[in-house]
C-alpha positions in Angstrom: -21.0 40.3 -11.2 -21.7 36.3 -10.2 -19.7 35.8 -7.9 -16.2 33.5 -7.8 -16.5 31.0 -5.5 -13.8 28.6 -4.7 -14.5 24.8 -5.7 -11.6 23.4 -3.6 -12.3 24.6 -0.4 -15.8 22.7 -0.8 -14.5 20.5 1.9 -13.8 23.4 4.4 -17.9 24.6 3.9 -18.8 20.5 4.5 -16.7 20.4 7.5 -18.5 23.5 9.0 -22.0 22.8 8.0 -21.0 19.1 9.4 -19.7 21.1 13.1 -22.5 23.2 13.2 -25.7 20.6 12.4 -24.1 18.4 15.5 -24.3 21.3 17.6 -27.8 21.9 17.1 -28.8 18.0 17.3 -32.0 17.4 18.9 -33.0 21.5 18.2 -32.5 22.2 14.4 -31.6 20.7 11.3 -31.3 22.0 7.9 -28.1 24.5 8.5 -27.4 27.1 6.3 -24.4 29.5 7.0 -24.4 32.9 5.3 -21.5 35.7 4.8 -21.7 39.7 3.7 -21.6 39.9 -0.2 -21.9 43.9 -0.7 -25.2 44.7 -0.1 -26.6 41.0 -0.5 -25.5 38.0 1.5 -24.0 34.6 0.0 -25.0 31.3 1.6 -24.0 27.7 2.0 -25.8 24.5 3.3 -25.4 20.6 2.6 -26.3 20.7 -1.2 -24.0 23.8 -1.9 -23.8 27.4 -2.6 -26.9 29.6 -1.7 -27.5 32.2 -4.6 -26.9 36.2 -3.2 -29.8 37.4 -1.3 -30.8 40.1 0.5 -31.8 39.5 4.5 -32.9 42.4 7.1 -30.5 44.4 8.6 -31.4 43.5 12.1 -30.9 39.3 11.9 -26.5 40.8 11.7 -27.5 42.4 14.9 -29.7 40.2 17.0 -27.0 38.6 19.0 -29.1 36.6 21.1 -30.8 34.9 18.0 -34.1 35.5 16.0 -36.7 34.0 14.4 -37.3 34.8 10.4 -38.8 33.1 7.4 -39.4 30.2 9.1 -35.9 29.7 10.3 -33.6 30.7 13.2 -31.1 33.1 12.7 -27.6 34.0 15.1 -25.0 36.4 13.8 -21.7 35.4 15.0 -18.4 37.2 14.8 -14.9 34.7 12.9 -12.0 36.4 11.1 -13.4 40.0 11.3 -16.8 39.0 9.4 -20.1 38.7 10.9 -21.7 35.4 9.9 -25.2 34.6 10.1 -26.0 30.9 11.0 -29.4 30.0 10.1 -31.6 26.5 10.6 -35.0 24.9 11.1 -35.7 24.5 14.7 -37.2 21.4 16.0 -40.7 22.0 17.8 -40.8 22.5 21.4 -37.2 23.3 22.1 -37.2 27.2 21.7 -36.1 27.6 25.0 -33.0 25.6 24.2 -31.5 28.2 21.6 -31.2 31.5 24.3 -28.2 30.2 25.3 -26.8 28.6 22.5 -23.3 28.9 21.1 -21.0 27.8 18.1 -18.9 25.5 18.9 -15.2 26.2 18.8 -14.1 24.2 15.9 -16.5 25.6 13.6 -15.4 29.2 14.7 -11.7 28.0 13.5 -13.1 26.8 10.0 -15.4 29.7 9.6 -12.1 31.8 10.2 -10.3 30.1 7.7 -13.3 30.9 5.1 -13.0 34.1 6.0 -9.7 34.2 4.5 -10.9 32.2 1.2 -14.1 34.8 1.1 -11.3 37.9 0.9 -9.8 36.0 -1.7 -12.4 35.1 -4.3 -13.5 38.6 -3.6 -10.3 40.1 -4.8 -9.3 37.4 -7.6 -12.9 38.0 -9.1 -12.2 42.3 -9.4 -9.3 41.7 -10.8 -9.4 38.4 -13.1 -12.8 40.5 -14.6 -10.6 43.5 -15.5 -8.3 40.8 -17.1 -11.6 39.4 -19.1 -12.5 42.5 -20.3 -9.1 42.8 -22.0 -8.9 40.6 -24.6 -12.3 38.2 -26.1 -10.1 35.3 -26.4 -9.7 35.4 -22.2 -13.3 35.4 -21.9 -14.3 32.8 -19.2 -10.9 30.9 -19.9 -10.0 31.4 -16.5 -12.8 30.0 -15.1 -12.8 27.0 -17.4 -9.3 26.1 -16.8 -9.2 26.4 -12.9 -12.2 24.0 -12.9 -10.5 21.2 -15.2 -7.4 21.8 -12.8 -9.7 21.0 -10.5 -11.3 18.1 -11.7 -7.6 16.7 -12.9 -6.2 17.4 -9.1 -9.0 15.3 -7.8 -8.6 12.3 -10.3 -5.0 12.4 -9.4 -5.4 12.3 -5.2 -3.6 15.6 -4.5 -4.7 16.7 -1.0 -7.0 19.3 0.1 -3.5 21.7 0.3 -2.6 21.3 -3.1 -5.9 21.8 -4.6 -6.5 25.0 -3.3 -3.0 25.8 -4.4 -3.9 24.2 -7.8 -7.1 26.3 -8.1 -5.5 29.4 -7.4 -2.6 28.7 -9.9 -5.6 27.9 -12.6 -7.4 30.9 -11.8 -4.0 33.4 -11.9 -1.9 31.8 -14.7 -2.5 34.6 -17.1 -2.5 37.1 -14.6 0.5 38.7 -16.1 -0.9 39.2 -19.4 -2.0 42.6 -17.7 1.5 44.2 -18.5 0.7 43.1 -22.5 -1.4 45.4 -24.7 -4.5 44.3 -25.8 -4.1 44.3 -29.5 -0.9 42.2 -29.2 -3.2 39.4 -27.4 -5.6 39.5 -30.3 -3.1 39.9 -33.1 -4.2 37.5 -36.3 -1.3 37.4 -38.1 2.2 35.6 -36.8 3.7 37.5 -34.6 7.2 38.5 -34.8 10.5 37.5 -31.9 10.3 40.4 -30.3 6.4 40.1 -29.9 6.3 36.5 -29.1 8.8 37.4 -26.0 6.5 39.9 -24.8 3.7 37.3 -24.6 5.7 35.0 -23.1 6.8 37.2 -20.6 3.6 36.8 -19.2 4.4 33.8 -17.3 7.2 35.6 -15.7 5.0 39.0 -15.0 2.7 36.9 -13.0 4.4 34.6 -11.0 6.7 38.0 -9.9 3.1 39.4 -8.9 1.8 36.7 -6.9 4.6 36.1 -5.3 4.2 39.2 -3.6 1.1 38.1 -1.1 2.4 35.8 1.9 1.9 32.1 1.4 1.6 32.2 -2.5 4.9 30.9 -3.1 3.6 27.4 -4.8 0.7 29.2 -6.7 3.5 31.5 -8.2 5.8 28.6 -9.2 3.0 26.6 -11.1 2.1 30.2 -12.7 6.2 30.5 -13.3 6.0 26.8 -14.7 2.8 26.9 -17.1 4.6 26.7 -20.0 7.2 24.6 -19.7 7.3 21.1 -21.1 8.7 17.8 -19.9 11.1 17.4 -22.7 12.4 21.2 -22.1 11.0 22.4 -24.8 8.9 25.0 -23.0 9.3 28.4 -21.4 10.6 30.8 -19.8 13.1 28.6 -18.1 12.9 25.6 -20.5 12.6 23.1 -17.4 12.6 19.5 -17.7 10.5 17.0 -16.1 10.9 16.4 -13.0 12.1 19.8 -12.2 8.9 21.3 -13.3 6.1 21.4 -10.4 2.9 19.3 -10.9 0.5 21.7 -10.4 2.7 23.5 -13.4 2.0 20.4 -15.8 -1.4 20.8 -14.6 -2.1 24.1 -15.8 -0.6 23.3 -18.6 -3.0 20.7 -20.3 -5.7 22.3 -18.8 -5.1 25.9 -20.1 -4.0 24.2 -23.9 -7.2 22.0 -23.8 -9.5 24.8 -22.8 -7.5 26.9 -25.3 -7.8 24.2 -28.4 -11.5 23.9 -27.4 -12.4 27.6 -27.8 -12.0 30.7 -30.1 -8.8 32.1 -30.5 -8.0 35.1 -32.8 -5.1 33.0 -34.3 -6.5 29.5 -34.7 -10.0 27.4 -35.7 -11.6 26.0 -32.8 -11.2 22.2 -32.2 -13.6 19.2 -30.8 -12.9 18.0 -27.5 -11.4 14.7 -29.1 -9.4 15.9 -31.7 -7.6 18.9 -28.9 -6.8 14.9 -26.9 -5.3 13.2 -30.0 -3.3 16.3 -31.0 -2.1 17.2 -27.6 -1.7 13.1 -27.0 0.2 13.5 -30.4 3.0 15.8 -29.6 5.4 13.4 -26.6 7.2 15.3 -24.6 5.3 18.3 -24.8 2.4 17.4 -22.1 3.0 15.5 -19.1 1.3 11.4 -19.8 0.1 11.6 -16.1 -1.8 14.8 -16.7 -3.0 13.9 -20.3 -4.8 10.6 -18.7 -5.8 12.0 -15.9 -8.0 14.9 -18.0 -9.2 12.1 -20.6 -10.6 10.4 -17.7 -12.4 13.2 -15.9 -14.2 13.9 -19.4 -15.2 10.8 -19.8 -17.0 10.5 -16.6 -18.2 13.7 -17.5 -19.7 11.9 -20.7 -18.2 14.1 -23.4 -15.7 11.4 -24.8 -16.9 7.8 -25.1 -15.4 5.2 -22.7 -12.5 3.8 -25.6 -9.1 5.0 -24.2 -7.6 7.8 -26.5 -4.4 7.8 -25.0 -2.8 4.9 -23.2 -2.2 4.9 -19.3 0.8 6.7 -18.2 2.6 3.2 -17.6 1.7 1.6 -20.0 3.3 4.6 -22.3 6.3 4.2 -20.6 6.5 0.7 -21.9 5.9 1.3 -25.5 8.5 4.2 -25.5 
């Protein structure tokens, strides 16, 4: 399984890579920092993720340091995870790594990726067993956590809320579990009773994550995902601004990605044609978010450069 890595705690890696190379200044450069993945190990260094890879048993048990594949290898211990921290040493200064040591700040970050690690580990098992359900969630998950990202960024949320943001893009169909499979690939309209078992979804998995300590904000943007600024939404038919951000986040995202791919009950649409219909329909998609997403694919180069919709204020003004 490839595994689910995290795009908002990016920072968190850049900090540690950025702790441990001035550490090592004047005796190594080039730092990689690997964790336990099974029976593989996953990787990180300045350019990004490290693909799994398998390394000898003894470099997790050399505590005083060794030398392997051209590189210099020291296991240390953060959040109940050996780590291996890896780099190029700089000739002549062997004798300088016997004693050396992480420095404490980079054992409080690798602590806190410890945490993340557990996570993606856990949200991958289980958000595959949610794939696997139904064809229409296949990779849906992944696609709209990554536009959640990309819109969070464009819109200056802090490092806080975009790991919250991620999370909430990554669960907010989470409680489609309690829903039966046909029913989520059901062609033909379905009836009340059937639509308010889909939508219960919303409510299934906020409930759920807002079981595990410190998920209170992931489970009220999951709560939130369908609701719409003019009230029109679900379950709780919020208005803006009593609906969260990160919730009107999800929202585009999760109805963009949705419009843009195959569903059992409707054709597939171009990327501009799912912004001029969702653009189209006021009140149902927050302006802000709507923007925001029209801007990050154009600097992604998939719509041309001509505004589709118009800036949030300037919106406000025609209204």
């Amino acid at each position: 399984m490839k595994p689910l890595e995290l795009s908002s705690i990016s920072e968190v890696w850049k900090t540690v890579l950025a702790q441990l190379t001035a550490a090592i200044a004047g005796v190594g450069g080039e730092v990689q920092v690997w964790f336990p993945w099974g029976r593989t190990w996953r990787g990180h260094d300045g350019r990004g993720s490290l693909p799994p890879t398998e390394l000898p048993d003894e470099l997790s048990t050399a505590h005083a340091g060794m030398h392997f594949a051209g590189r210099w290898w020291k296991p240390v211990s953060a959040a109940g995870m050996t780590w291996l921290i890896s780099f190029r040493v700089v000739e002549g200064t062997e004798a300088a790594l016997s004693g050396w040591q992480q420095p404490k700040e980079a054992e409080s970050a690798l602590s806190l990726l410890g945490e993340f690690v557990r996570l993606e580990s856990l949200l991958g098992l289980f958000l595959k067993v949610l794939e696997n359900r139904a064809i229409e969630e296949f990779g849906h998950w992944d696609r709209v956590r990554n536009y959640c990202v990309a819109i969070g960024r464009n819109m200056g949320l802090s490092q806080r809320e975009l790991v919250d943001l991620e999370l909430a893009g990554l669960l907010h169909d989470i409680g489609k579990v309690s829903i039966p499979a046909a029913l989520l690939e059901e062609r033909r309209p379905l009836s009340a009773a059937e639509r308010r078992q889909v939508e219960s979804h919303a409510m299934v998995g906020s409930a759920m994550i807002r079981e595990i300590p410190g998920f209170d904000r992931v489970a009220d943007a999951v709560l939130s995902h369908h609701e719409s600024p003019d009230g029109s939404g679900y379950p709780r038919g919020l208005r803006d601004p009593d609906i969260p951000l990160a919730g009107l986040i999800v929202s585009v995202a999760d109805a963009f990605d949705a419009m843009t791919h195959y569903r059992p009950y409707a054709a597939e649409r171009t990327y501009r044609e799912s912004i001029v219909e969702m653009s189209g329909r006021r009140g149902k998609y927050d302006e802000r978010v709507l923007w925001s997403l029209q801007q990050v694919l154009k600097q992604l180069g998939i719509l041309e450069v001509r505004p589709i919709t118009a800036p949030p204020q300037e919106t406000a003004s025609q209204s």
